[in-house]
C-alpha positions in Angstrom: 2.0 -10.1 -11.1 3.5 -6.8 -12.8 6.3 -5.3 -10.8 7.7 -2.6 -13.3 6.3 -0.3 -15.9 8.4 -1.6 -18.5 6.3 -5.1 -18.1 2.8 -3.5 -18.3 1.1 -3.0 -21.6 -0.2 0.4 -22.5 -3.4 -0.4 -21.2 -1.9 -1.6 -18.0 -0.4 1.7 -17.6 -3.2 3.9 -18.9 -5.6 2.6 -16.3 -2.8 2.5 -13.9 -2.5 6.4 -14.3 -6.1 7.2 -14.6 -6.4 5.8 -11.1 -3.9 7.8 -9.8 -4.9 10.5 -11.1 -8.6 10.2 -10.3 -7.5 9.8 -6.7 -5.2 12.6 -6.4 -7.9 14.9 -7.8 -10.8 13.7 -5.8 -8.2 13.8 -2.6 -7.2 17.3 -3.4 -10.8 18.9 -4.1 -12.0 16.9 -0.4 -9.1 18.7 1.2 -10.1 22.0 -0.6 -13.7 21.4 0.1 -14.3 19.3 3.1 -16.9 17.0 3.8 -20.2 19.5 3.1 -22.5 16.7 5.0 -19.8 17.5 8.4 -21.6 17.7 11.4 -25.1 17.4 10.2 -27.5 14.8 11.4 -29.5 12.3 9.5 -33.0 12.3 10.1 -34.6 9.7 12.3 -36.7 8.6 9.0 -33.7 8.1 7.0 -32.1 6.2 9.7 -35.0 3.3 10.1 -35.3 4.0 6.5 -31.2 2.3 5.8 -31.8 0.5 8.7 -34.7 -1.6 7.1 -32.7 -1.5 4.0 -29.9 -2.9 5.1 -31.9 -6.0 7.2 -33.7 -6.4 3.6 -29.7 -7.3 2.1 -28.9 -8.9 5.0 -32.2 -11.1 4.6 -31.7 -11.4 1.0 -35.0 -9.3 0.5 -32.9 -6.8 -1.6 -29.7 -6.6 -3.8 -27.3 -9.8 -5.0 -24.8 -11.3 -3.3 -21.8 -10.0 -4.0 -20.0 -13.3 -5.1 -23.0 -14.2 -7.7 -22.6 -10.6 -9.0 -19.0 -11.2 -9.6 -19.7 -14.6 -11.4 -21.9 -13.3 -13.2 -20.3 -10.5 -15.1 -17.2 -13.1 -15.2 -19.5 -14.8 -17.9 
């Protein structure tokens, strides 16, 4: 494990900062923003609608496990 800057290599540190910074920025424009979808309600389609979609992962019906998907872009 890398415990000081002077250990990482450049692209260590470049995606090290780019992560920081993508997080301070997308902190900072949600704090000047706010959530726009604050307070609204979802529809009662669009509710059975992820509901059923989520049941169809769940079931294997839909998407990849999230372990095969791993392994395979590990190859």
């Amino acid at each position: 494990m890398i415990t000081t800057v002077a250990q990482m290599t450049t692209e260590d540190f470049r995606i090290m900062l780019e992560s920081i910074v993508t997080q301070t920025i997308e902190k900072k424009l949600t704090e000047m923003m706010g959530d726009p979808d604050f307070g609204l309600t979802v529809r009662r389609s669009v509710r059975d609608r992820l509901i059923r979609q989520q049941q169809d992962v769940k079931n294997g019906r839909y998407g990849h496990n999230f372990d095969d998907a791993v392994a395979r872009m590990e190859t």
